[in-house]
C-alpha positions as CSV (number, residue, x, y, z in Angstrom):
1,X,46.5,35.8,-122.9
2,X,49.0,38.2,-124.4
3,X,50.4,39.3,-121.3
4,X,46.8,39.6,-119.7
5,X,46.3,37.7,-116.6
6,X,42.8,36.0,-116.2
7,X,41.8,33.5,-113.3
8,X,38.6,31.4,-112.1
9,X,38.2,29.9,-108.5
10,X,35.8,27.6,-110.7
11,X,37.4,24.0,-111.4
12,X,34.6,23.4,-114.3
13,X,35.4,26.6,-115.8
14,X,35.6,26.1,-119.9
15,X,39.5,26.9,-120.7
16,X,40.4,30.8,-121.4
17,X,40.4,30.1,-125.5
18,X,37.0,29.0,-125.2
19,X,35.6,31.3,-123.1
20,X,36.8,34.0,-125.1
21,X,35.5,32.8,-128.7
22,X,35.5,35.5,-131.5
23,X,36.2,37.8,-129.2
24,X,40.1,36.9,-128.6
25,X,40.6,38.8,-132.4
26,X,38.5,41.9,-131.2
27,X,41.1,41.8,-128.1
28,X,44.1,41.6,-130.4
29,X,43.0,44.9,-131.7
30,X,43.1,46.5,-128.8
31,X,46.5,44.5,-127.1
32,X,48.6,42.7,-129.9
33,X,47.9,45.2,-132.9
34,X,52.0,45.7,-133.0
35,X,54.8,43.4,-132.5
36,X,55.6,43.5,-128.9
37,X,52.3,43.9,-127.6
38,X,51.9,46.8,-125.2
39,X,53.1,48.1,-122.0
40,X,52.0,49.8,-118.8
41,X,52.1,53.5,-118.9
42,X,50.0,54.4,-115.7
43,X,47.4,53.1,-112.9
44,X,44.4,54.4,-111.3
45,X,42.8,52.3,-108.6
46,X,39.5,54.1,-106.2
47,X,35.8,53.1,-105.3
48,X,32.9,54.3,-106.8
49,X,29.3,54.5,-105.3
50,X,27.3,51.9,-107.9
51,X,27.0,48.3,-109.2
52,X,29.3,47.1,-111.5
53,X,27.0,46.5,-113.9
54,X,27.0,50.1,-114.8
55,X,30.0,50.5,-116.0
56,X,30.0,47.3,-117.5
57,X,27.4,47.8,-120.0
58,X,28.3,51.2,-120.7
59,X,31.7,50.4,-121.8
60,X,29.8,47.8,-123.9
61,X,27.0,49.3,-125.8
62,X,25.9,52.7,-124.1
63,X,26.8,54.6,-127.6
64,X,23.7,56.9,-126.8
65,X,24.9,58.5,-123.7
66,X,27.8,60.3,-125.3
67,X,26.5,63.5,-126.9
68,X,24.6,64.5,-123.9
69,X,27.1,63.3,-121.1
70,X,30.4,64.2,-122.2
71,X,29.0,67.1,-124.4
72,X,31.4,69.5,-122.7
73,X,34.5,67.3,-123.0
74,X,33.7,67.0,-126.9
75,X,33.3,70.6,-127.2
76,X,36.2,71.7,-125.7
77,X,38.5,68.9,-127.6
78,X,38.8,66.3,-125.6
79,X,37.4,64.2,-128.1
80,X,37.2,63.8,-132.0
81,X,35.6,61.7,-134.9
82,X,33.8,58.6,-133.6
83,X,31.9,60.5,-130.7
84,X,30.0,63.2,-133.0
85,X,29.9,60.8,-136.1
86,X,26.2,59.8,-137.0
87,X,24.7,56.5,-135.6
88,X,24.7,54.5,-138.4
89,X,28.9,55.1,-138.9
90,X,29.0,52.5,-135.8
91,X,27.7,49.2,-134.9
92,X,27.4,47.4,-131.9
93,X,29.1,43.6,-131.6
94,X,28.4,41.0,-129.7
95,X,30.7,38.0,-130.5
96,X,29.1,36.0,-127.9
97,X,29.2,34.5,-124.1
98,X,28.1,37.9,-123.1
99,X,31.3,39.6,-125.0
100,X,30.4,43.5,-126.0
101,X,31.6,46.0,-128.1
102,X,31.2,49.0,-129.9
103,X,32.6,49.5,-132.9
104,X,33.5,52.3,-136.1
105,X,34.4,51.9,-139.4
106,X,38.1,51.1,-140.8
107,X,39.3,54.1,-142.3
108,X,37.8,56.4,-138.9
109,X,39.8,57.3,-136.0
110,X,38.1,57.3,-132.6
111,X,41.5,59.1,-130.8
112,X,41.8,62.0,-129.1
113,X,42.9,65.2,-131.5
114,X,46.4,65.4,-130.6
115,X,48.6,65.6,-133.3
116,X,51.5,63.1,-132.7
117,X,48.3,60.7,-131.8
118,X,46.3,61.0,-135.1
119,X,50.0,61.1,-137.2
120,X,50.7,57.7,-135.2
121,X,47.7,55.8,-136.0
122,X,48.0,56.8,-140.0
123,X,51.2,55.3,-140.0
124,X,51.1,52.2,-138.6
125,X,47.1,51.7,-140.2
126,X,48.7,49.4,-142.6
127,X,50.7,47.4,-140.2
128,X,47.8,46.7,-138.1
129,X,45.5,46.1,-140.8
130,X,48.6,43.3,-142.2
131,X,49.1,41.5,-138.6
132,X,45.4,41.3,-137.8
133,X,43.9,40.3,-140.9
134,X,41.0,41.0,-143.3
135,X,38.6,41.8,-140.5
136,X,40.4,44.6,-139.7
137,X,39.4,46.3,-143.2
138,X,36.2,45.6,-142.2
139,X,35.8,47.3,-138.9
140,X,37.8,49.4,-136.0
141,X,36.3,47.8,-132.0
142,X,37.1,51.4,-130.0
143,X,35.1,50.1,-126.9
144,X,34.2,47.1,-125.4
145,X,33.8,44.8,-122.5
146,X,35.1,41.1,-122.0
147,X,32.3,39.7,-120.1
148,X,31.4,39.8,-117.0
149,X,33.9,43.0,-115.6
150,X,37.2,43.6,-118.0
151,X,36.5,46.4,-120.1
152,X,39.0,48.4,-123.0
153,X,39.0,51.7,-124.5
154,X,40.7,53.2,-127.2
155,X,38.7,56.0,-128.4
156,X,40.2,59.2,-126.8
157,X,41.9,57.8,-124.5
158,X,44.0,54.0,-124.1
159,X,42.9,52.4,-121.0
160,X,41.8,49.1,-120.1
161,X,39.8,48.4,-116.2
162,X,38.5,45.8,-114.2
163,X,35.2,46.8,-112.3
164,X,35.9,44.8,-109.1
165,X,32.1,44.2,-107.3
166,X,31.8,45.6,-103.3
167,X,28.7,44.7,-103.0
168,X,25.7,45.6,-104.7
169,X,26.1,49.4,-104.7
170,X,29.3,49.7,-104.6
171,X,32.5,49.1,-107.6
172,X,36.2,49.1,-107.1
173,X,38.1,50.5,-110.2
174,X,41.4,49.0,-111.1
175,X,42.4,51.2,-114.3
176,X,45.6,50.9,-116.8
177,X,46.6,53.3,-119.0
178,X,48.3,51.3,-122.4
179,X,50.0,52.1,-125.6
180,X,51.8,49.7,-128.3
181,X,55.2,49.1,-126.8
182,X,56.6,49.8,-130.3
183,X,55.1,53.5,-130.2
184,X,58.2,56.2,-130.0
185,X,58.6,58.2,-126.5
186,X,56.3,61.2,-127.8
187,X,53.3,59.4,-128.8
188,X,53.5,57.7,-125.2
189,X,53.6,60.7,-123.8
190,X,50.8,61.8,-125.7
191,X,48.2,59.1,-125.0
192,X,49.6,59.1,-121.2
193,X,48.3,62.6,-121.0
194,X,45.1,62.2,-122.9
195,X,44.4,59.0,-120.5
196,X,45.0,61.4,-117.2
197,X,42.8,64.0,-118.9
198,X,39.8,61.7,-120.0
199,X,39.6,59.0,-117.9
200,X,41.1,58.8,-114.9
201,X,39.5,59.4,-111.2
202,X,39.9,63.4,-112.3
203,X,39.2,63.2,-116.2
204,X,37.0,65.0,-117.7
205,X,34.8,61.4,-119.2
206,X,35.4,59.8,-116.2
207,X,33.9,62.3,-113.8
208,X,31.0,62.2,-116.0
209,X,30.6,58.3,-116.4
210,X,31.2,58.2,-112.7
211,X,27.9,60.6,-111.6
212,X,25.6,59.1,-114.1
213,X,26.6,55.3,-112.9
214,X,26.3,56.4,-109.0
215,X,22.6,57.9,-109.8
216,X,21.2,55.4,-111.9
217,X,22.5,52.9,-109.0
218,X,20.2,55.3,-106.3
219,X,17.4,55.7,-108.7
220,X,17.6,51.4,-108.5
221,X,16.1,51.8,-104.5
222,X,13.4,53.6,-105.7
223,X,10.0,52.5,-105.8
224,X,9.2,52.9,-109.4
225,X,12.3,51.4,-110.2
226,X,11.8,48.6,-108.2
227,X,8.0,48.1,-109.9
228,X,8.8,48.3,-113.6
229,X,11.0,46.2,-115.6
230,X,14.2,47.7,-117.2
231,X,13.3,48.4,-120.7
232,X,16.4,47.3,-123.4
233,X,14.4,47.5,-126.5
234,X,15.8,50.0,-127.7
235,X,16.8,49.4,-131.8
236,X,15.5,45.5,-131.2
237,X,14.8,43.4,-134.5
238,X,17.9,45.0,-136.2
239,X,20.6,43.1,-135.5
240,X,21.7,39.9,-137.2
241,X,24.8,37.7,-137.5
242,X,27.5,39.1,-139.5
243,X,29.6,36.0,-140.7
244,X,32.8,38.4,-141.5
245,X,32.6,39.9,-138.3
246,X,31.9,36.4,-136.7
247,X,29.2,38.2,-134.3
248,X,26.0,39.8,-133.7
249,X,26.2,43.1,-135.1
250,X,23.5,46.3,-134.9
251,X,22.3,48.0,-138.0
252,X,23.2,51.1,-136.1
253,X,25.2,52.9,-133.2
254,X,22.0,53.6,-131.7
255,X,21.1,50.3,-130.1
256,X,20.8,47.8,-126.8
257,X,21.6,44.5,-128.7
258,X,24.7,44.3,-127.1
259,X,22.6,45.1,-123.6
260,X,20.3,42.6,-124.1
261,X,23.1,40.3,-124.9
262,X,25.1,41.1,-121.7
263,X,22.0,40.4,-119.6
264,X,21.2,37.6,-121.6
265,X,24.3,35.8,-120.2
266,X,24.2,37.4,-116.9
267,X,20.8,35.7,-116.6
268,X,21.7,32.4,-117.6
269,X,24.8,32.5,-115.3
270,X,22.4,33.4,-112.2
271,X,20.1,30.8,-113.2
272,X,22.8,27.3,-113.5
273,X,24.4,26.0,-110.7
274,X,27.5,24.6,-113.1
275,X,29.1,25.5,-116.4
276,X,27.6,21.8,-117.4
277,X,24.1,23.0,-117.1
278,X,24.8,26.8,-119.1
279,X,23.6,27.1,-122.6
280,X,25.8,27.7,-125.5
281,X,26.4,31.0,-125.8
282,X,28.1,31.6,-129.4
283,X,27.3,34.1,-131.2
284,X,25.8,31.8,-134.3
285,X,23.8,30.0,-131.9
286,X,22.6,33.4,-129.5
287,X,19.3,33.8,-129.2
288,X,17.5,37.0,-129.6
289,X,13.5,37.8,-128.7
């Protein structure tokens, strides 16, 4: 799917289109926003002490974590606009089958404050905006995970991973820096060093991401852990389906929706033996308790 590989050892598998619903246009913004799509710029591949889950959901709806995790990365630049914006400026979406992202408003930039970078997006807004259509005046996906383990980024940084499951406590990272093939030689440059500096196995995000995933994967073995459920209330009852956006969509930044949704469909997976016997999981037709 535009020059993205995906594969099943399922036979009954639904076919790629399907599985991907609504969420196909919220991957164009990220892959096919110019013509030419995008290209390869560098690759990070190590193992990381935790369940893939963790970075999963993070990439998917952990909007909360930001200000006190990466606090020192935002201070010293690393990062600008969507990550100290209030809550309400973002929304989390959920176009369904498990699909999560986090999302800002149109006319916002989530990039990194570089100057070739933030002149780059201004002048090709209305480009994008032409080739993906009137949803793109509506909203800008910066983060987001294509359910269960392929997750994109393009606030601060361009990088798209796979979180490749070792076992229960343990992840293997394959990790892509991107940009818009299209893009002139500087502003490639640019977002390949702002990808080396924020997430990559010594960025300044990733190291961050990487010690609170490892914990929360040891605090799992503990006995407290192990005796209470995991709570994922958190902003519950505000959220509703946004027919523009064609998904579930929070009333604010500050919300699991789009956890409860990735669970949701991890759930059902563990709990069918065939793709025959899984409920429909489109976003008009998600249920939500």
């Amino acid at each position: 799917y535009k020059g993205l590989w995906f594969a099943t050892f399922d036979a009954e598998a639904p076919p790629l289109r399907d599985f991907l619903g609504e969420m196909a246009w919220y991957l164009d913004t990220f892959v096919d926003r110019r013509e030419g799509g995008i290209e390869i710029l560098a690759t990070h591949k190590w193992v990381m002490p935790c369940n893939w889950k963790f970075p999963a959901e993070n990439f998917g709806g952990d909007a909360y974590h930001v200000h006190w995790s990466h606090g020192a990365a935002i201070t010293t630049g690393f990062s600008v606009g969507s990550t100290a914006s209030p809550a309400t400026a973002n929304r989390m979406v959920s176009p369904g089958n498990g699909h999560v992202l986090i999302c800002i408003g149109p006319d916002r930039f989530g990039d990194a404050p570089i100057p070739e970078i933030q002149a780059y997006e201004r002048e090709i807004q209305p480009e994008v905006r032409e080739r993906l259509g009137s949803r793109a005046s509506l909203i800008t996906p910066i983060v987001g995970t294509v359910f269960p383990n392929f997750s994109l980024l393009r606030g601060t940084s361009r990088t798209f991973r796979v979180w490749h499951p070792r076992g229960p406590e343990k992840t293997e990272i394959w990790s892509w820096v991107f940009i818009d093939k299209a893009a002139p030689p500087e502003v490639k440059n640019a977002f390949r060093l702002s990808g080396v500096r924020g997430f990559s196995p010594s960025g300044t995000f990733e190291q961050d991401d990487m010690d609170n995933w490892q914990q929360c994967t040891q605090t799992c073995r503990g006995v407290i852990a192990r005796r209470l459920p995991v709570n994922n209330q958190m902003g519950l009852g505000h959220e509703g389906f946004d027919p523009a956006l064609g998904a579930w969509a929070s009333k604010s930044g500050f919300s699991e929706s789009n956890h409860r949704e990735f669970y949701r469909r991890w759930a059902e997976l563990m709990d069918v033996r065939s793709w025959r016997d899984l409920p429909n999981g489109k976003a008009h037709e998600a249920r939500h308790a």
